[in-house]
C-alpha positions in Angstrom: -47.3 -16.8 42.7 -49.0 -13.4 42.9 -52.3 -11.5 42.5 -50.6 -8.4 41.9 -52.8 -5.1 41.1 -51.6 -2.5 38.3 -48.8 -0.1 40.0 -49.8 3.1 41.1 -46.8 6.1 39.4 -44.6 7.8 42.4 -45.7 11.7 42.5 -42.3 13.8 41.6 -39.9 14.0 45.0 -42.3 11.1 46.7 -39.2 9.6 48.0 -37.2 8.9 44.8 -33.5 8.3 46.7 -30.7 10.9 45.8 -27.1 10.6 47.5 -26.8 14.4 46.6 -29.9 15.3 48.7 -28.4 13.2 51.7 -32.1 11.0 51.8 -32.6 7.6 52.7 -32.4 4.9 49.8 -36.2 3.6 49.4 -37.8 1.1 51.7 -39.4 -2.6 51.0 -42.8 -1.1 50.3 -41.1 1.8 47.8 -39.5 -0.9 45.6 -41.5 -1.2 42.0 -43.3 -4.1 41.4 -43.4 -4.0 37.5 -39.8 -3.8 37.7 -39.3 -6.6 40.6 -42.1 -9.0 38.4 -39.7 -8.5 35.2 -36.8 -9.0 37.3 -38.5 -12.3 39.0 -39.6 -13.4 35.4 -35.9 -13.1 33.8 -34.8 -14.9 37.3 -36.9 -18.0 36.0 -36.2 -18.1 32.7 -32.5 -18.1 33.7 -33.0 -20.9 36.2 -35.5 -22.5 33.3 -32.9 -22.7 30.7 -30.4 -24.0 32.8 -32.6 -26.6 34.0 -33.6 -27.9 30.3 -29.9 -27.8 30.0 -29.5 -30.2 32.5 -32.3 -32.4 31.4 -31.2 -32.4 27.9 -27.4 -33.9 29.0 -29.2 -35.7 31.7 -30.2 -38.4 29.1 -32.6 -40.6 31.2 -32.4 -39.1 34.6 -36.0 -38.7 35.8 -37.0 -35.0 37.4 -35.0 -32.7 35.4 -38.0 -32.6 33.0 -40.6 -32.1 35.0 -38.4 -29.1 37.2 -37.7 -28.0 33.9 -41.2 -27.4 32.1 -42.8 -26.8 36.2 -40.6 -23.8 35.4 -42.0 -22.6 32.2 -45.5 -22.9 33.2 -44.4 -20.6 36.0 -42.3 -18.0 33.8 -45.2 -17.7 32.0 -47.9 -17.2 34.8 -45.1 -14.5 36.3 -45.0 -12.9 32.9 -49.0 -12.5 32.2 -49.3 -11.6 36.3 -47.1 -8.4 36.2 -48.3 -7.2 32.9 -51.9 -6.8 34.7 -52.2 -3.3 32.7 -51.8 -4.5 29.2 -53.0 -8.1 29.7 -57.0 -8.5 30.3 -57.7 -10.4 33.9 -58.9 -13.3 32.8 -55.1 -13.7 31.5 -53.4 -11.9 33.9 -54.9 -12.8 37.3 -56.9 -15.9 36.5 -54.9 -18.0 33.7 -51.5 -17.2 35.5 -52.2 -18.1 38.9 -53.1 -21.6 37.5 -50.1 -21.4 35.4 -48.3 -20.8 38.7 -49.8 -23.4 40.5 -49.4 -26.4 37.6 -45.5 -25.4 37.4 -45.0 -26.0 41.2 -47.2 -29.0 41.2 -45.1 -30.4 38.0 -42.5 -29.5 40.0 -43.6 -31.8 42.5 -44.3 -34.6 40.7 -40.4 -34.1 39.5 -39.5 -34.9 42.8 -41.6 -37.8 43.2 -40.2 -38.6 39.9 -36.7 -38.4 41.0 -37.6 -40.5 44.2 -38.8 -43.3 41.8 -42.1 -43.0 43.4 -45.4 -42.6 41.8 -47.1 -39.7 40.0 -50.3 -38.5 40.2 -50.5 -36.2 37.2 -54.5 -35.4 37.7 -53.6 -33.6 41.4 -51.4 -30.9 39.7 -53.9 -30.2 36.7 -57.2 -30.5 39.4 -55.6 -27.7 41.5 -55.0 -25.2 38.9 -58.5 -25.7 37.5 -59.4 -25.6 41.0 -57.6 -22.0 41.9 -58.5 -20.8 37.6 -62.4 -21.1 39.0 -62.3 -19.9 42.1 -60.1 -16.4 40.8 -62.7 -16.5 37.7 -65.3 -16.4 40.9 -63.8 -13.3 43.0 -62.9 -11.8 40.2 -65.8 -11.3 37.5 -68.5 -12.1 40.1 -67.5 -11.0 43.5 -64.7 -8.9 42.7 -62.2 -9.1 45.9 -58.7 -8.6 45.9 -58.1 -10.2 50.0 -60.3 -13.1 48.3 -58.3 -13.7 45.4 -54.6 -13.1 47.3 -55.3 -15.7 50.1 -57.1 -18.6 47.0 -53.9 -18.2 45.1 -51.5 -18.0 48.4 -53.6 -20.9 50.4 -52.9 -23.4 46.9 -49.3 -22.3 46.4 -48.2 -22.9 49.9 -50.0 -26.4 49.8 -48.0 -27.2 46.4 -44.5 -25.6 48.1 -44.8 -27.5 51.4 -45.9 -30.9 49.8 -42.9 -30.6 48.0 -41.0 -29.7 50.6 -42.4 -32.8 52.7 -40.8 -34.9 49.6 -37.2 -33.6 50.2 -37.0 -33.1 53.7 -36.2 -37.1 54.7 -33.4 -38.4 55.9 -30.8 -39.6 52.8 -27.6 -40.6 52.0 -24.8 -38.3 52.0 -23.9 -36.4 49.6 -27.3 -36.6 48.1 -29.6 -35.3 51.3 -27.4 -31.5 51.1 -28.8 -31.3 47.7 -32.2 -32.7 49.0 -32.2 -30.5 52.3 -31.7 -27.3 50.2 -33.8 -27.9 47.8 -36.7 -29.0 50.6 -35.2 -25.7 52.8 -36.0 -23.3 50.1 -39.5 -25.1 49.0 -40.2 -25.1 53.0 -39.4 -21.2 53.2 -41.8 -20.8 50.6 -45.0 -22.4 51.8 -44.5 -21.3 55.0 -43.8 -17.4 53.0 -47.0 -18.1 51.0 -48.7 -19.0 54.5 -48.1 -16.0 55.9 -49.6 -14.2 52.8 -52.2 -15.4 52.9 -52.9 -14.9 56.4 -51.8 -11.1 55.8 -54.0 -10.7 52.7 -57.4 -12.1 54.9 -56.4 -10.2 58.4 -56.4 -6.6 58.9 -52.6 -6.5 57.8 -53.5 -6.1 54.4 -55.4 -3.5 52.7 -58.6 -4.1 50.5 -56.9 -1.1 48.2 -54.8 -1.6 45.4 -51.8 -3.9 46.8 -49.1 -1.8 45.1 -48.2 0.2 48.2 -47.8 -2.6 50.3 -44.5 -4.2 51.5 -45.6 -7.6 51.3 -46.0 -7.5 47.5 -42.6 -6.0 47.2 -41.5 -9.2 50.1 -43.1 -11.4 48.1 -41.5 -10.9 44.8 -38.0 -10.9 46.3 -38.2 -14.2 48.2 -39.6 -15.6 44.8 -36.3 -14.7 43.3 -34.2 -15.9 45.7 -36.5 -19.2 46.2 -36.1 -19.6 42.2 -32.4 -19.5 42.3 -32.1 -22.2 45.7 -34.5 -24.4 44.1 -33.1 -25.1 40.8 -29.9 -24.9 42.7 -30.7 -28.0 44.8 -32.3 -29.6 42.3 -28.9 -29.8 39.9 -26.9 -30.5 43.2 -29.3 -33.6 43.7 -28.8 -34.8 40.3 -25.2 -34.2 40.4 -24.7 -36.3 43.4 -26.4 -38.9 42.7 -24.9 -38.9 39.0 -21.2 -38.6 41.3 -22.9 -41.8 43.6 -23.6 -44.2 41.0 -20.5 -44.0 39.5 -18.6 -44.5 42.5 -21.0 -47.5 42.9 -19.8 -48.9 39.4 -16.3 -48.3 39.9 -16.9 -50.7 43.4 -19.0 -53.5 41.5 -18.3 -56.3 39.6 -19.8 -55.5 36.0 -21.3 -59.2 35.7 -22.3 -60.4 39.2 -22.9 -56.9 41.1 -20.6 -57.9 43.9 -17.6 -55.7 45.0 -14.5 -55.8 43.0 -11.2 -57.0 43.9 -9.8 -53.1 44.9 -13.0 -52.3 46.6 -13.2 -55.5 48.3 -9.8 -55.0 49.6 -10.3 -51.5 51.0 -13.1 -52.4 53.0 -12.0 -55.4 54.4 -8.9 -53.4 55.5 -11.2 -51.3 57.0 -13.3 -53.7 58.7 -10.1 -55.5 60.2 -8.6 -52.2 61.4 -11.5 -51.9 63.6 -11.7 -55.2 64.9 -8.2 -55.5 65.6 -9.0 -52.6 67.7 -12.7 -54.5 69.5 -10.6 -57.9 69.5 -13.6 -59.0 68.0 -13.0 -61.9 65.7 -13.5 -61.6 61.7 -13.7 -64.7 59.1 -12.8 -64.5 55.7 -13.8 -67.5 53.3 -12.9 -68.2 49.8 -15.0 -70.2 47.8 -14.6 -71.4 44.1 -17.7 -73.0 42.1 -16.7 -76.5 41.1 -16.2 -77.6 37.5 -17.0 -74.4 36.2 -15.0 -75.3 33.1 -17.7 -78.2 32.4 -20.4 -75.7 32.8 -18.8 -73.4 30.4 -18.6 -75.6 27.5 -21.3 -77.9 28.2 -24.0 -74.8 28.2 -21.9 -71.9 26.4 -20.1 -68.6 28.4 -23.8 -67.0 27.9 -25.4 -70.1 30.9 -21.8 -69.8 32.8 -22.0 -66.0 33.3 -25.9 -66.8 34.3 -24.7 -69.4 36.9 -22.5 -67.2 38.4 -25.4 -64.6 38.7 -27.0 -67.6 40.6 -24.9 -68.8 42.8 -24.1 -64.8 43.9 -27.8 -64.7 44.6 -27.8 -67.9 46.6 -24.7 -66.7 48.7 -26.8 -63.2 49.8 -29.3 -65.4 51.1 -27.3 -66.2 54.0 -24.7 -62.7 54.6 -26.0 -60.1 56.7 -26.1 -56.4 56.4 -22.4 -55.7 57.3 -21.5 -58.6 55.2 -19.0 -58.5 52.3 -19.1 -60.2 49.3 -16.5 -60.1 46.5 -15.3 -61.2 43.1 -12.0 -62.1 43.7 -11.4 -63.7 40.0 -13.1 -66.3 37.7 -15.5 -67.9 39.3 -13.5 -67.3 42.9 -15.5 -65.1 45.4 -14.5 -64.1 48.5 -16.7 -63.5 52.3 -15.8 -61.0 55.0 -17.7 -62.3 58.0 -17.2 -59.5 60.6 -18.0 -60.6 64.5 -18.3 -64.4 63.5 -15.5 -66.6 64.9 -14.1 -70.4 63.3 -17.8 -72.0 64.7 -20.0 -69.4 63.7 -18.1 -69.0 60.0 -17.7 -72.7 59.1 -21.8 -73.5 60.4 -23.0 -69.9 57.5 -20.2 -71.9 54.5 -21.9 -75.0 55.2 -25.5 -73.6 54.4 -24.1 -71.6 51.7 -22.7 -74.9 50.2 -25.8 -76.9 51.0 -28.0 -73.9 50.0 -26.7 -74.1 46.4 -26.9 -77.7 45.6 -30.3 -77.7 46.3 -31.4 -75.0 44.4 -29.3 -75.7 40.6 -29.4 -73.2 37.8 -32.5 -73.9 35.2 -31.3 -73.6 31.5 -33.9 -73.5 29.2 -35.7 -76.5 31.9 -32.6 -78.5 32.0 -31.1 -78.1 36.0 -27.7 -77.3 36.1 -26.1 -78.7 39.0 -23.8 -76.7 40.8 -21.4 -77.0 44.0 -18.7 -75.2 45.5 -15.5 -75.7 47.4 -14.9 -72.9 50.7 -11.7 -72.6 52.6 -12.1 -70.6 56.1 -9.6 -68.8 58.1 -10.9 -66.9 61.1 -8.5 -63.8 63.0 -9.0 -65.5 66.1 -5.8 -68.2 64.6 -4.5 -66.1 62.0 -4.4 -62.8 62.8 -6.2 -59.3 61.1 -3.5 -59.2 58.3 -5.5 -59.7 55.1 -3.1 -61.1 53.2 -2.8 -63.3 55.6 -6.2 -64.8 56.0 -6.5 -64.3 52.2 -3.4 -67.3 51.8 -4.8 -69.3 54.7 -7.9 -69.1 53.4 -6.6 -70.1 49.7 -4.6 -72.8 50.9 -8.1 -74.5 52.9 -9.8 -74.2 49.7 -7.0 -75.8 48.0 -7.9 -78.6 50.0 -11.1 -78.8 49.9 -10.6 -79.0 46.2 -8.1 -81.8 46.4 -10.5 -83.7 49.0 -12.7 -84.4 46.0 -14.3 -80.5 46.0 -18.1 -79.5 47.4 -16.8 -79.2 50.8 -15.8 -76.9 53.5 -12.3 -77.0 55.1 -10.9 -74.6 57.5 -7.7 -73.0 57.5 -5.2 -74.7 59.8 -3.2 -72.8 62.5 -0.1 -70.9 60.7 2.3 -73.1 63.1 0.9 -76.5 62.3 0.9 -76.9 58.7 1.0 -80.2 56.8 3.9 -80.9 55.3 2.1 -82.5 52.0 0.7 -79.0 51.3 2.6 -78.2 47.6 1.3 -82.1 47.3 -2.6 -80.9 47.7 -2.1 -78.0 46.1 0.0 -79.7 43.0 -3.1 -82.7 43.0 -6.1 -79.5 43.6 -4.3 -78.2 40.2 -4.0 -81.4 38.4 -7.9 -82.1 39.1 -8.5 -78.8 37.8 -7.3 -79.2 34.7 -8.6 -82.5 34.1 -11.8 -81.1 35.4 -12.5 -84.2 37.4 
């Protein structure tokens, strides 16, 4: 990221640090910059490595690529930039600032990438040309070192803070401290770079050869430790959302999408705890697609596992945000209806129900019909003891599926049940199995 000029040599006792001679050890501005530049150069190929690494076990993870080869192109412009006396300028000031400015504009579009949002590849390639002319300019035809150090600081900074305003956003946790630090230490750097190039066009900065100066020296250090945060965040942002998906797939249902039975349960513990707490009522219904079995062998397991697909999309339709839908087994899914009472519960199961037989399954243009059978129990008459609501639940859908099925029933209160329940529940089995 630097226009740096060859180093001048330190005269003999110019302030070389001895503990034996009791001096000070040397300041910002005595540090050398061929050494700091190698240093700086081995930092990024370290962190360049690693990130290739990454993206080579990352298999289709998108970013790690792009922060990857950003960081070549920028090893390389470091490389040719602090070999200024062996490498002709044309290399080492004009080809490696543009080197340095496509590696942290690929960089960028590896965020974008990561973000699943689009990237413009021309910006990245028309602002190293861009900077490649403009150093060609100030250096062979209007040779000016303030000119050359705020171009090449002015495009940098632009490249760091867009890439910062990428990862700076609010995010899930734990995937926004892997964003934050990763936009912290790109923020730190355009804002650096701005300062640069403010110094290198003010008064601050000398028009003389930039070796004696601190900022050089300033400049090459925060580019080490920016090196190091950056490819830091950008394996911790990778990492955690690796760690987030699979924590995803270990709630979901494989076929349908929907939580499983143990994640289901966990949450609607949850969700009950706290309501217990509100008194504020919550409805759990059970539903069961009707004649599945038919389905099944009518239209082969490939149609069934489709259908269910369906009827899972149907049911989101009407659930809300806070919502919970699971497979509970089968074709038997279950609803946690936070805040909704017996009224509210019973009127969202009738348009689920009604929702799905008017909207059947289309295999290969022949409609298959679908209904389902929902049994509702609300806290407000049974209590905020899952298991509870779960049987009263089960037991209304029992009878809705021995009431001749595609209908709602609601769960009635513990103390008044029917004495012919095993009866419904004995018939609800017999129709099964006859698939009637």
């Amino acid at each position: 990221m630097l226009v740096a000029q060859p180093c001048c040599k330190a005269s003999k006792g110019s302030g070389t640090y001895s503990a034996g001679q009791g001096r000070n050890p040397p300041m910002l501005g005595e540090l050398d910059l061929k050494t700091l530049g190698i240093a700086l150069s081995l930092v990024t190929l370290s962190m360049t490595l690693l990130l290739s690494i990454a993206a080579w076990h990352a298999g289709s993870e998108k970013g790690l690529r792009h922060w990857a080869m950003g960081n070549f192109a920028l090893m390389l412009g470091l490389l040719m930039n602090v070999n200024q006396d062996h490498i002709h300028h044309s290399l080492s000031v004009v080809l490696a600032n543009g080197l340095m400015t496509l590696g942290i504009g690929v960089t960028w579009l590896g965020v974008r990438a990561f973000k699943g949002t689009s990237q413009p590849q021309a910006g990245p390639i028309l602002a190293a040309l861009l900077v490649m002319l403009l150093l060609w300019i100030f250096r062979f035809h209007f040779d000016s070192l303030t000119a050359r150090l705020g171009i090449a600081s002015i495009v940098l900074a632009t490249m760091s803070l867009l890439c910062a305003r990428e990862l700076l956003i609010p995010a899930e946790q734990p995937l926004r401290t892997g964003y934050w630090l990763a936009g912290g230490v790109a923020l730190f750097c355009g804002l650096g770079l701005t300062l640069r190039a403010i110094a290198s066009l003010s008064s601050l900065s000398p028009t003389v050869a930039i070796s004696d100066n601190p900022l050089q020296s300033a400049t090459l250090l925060g580019a080490m430790v920016a090196q190091i945060g950056l490819a830091s965040g950008f394996i911790l942002m990778t990492h955690y959302r690796t760690a987030m998906a699979l924590h995803r797939l270990s709630e979901r249902d494989a076929l349908t999408g929907t939580l499983n039975r143990r994640s289901l349960y966990e949450q609607a513990l949850q969700i009950l705890s706290k309501a217990s707490e509100t008194q504020l009522p919550v409805t759990l219904i059970m539903l069961d697609a009707d004649h599945f079995k038919r389905i099944n062998d009518e239209f082969g397991h490939q149609t069934g596992d489709a259908v269910l697909c369906h009827m899972v999309a149907r049911i989101r339709q009407h659930l809300r945000a806070d919502d919970l839908l699971g497979r509970y087994g089968g074709e038997e899914f279950i609803l946690i209806l936070p805040g909704l009472d017996t009224v509210s519960a019973t009127q969202v199961a009738e348009r689920i129900r009604l929702g799905l037989c008017n909207q059947p399954w289309h295999a290969e243009d022949t409609p298959v019909q679908l209904s389902i059978s929902l049994g509702v129990a609300c806290s407000d008459q049974q209590g905020y003891v899952f298991d509870i609501l779960l049987g009263a639940a089960d037991a209304a859908l029992y009878q809705a599926k021995a009431l001749g099925r595609n209908r709602v029933e609601l769960a009635r209160h513990p103390g008044t049940a029917p004495k012919d329940e095993m009866a419904l529940r004995l018939l609800s089995q017999f129709r099964h199995n006859l698939d009637v």
